[in-house]
C-alpha positions in Angstrom: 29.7 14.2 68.5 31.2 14.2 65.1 28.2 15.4 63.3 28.3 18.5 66.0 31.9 19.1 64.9 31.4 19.2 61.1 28.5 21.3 61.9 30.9 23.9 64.0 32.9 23.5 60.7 30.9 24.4 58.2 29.2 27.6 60.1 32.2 29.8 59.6 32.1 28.7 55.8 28.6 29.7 55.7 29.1 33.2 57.3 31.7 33.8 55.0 29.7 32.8 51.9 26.8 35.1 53.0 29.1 37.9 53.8 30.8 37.6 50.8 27.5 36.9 48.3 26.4 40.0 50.1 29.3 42.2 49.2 29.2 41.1 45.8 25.5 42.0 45.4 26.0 45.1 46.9 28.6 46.4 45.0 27.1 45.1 41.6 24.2 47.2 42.7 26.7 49.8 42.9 28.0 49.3 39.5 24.9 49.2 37.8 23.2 52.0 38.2 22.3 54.2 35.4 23.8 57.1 36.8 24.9 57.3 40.7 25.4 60.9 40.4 21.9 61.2 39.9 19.9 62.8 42.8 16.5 60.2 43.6 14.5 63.0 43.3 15.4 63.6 39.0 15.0 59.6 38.7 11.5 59.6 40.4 10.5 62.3 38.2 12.1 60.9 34.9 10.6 57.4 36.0 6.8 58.8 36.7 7.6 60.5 33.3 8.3 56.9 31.7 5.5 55.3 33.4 2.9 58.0 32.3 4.3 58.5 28.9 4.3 54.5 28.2 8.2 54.2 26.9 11.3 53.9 28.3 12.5 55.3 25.4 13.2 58.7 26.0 16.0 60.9 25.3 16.3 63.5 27.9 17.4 66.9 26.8 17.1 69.3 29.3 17.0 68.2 33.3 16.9 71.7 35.6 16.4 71.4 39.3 15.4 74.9 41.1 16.0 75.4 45.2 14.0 78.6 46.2 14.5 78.2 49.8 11.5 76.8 51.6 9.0 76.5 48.5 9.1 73.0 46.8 11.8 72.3 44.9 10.9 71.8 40.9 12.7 69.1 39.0 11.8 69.8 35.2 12.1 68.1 32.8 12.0 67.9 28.5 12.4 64.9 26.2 11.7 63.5 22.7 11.1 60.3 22.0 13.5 57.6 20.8 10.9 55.5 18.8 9.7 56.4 15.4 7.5 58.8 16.2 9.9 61.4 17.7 7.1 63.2 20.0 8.4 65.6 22.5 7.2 66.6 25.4 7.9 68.1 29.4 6.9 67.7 32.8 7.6 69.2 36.2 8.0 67.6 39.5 7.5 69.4 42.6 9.4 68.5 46.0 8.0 70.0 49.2 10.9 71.3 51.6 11.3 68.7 54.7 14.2 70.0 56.4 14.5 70.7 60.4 17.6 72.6 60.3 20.0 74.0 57.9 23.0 72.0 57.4 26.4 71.9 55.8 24.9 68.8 53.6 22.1 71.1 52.2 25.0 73.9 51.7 26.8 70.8 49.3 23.7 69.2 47.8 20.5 71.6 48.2 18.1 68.6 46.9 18.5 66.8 50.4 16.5 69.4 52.0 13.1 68.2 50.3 11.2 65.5 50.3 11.8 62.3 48.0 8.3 61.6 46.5 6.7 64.8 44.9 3.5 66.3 45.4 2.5 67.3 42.4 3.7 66.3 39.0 2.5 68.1 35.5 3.6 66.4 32.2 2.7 67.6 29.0 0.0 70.2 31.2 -1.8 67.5 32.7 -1.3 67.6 36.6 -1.2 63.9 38.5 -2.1 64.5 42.4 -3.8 62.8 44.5 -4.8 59.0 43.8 -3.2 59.1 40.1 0.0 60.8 41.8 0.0 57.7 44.3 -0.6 54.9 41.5 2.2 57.0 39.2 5.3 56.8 42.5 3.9 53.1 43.1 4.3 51.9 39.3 7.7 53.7 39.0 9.3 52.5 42.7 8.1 48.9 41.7 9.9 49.9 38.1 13.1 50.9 40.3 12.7 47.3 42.1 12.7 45.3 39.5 15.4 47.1 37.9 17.9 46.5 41.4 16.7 42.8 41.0 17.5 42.6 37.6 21.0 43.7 38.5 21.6 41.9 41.6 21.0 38.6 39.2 23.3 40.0 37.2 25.7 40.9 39.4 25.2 37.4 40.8 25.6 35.8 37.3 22.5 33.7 36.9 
């Protein structure tokens, strides 16, 4: 009987813990992204850029996003390189339109009306589709993971 009690005791405790260890991940998550104002749609592309390219190290100097109505959306893209070797280079993601209906959020934020994994990507003139398009989202949402892992431990303090 007492056992039962100190279980019935220590639940509530527990509960709270969790809730609290989740909000505290969460809003470290929050906190620690690169840039929140950033549509997903401009990180995918700048991530498959990243991944293809071999660095992280990339300064980004020009970031456009065109809207022409139903046609995909184009994210493009130029950068140089931050490492010794200073190479440049640029690459365009397209976005196919996915929308149902027009709506007052795709009056505020046009992106939301396409799709968030592209279906065709061209860096440097080179043009991923297909299986290599598939490998290239795949290495740079498992890129993205580790990256919200990295900051939940963070966020965590371990």
């Amino acid at each position: 009987m007492k056992q039962r009690k100190v279980r019935l005791k220590q639940t509530p405790i527990r509960r709270l813990a969790v809730v609290l260890g989740g909000i505290l991940i969460g809003c470290g998550l929050l906190a620690s992204c690169a840039n929140p104002g950033e549509d997903v749609r401009v990180r995918l592309c700048k991530d498959l850029v990243a991944g293809q390219v071999g660095t992280d190290r990339l300064d980004w100097t020009r970031v456009d996003t065109k809207t022409p109505g139903y046609q995909d959306a184009i994210v493009s893209l130029r950068w140089a390189s931050a490492d010794a070797e200073g190479n440049s280079g640029s690459a365009t993601c397209a976005y196919p339109y996915n929308a149902v209906d027009d709506t007052a959020q795709q009056l505020a934020d046009p992106l939301s009306a396409y799709a968030t994994s592209p279906s065709q990507v061209v860096i440097n003139g080179e043009t991923l589709s297909g299986r290599a398009l598939a490998n290239a989202v795949a290495q740079a949402m498992q890129r993205q993971g580790r990256e919200l892992i990295d900051a939940a431990r963070q966020a965590v303090g371990q």
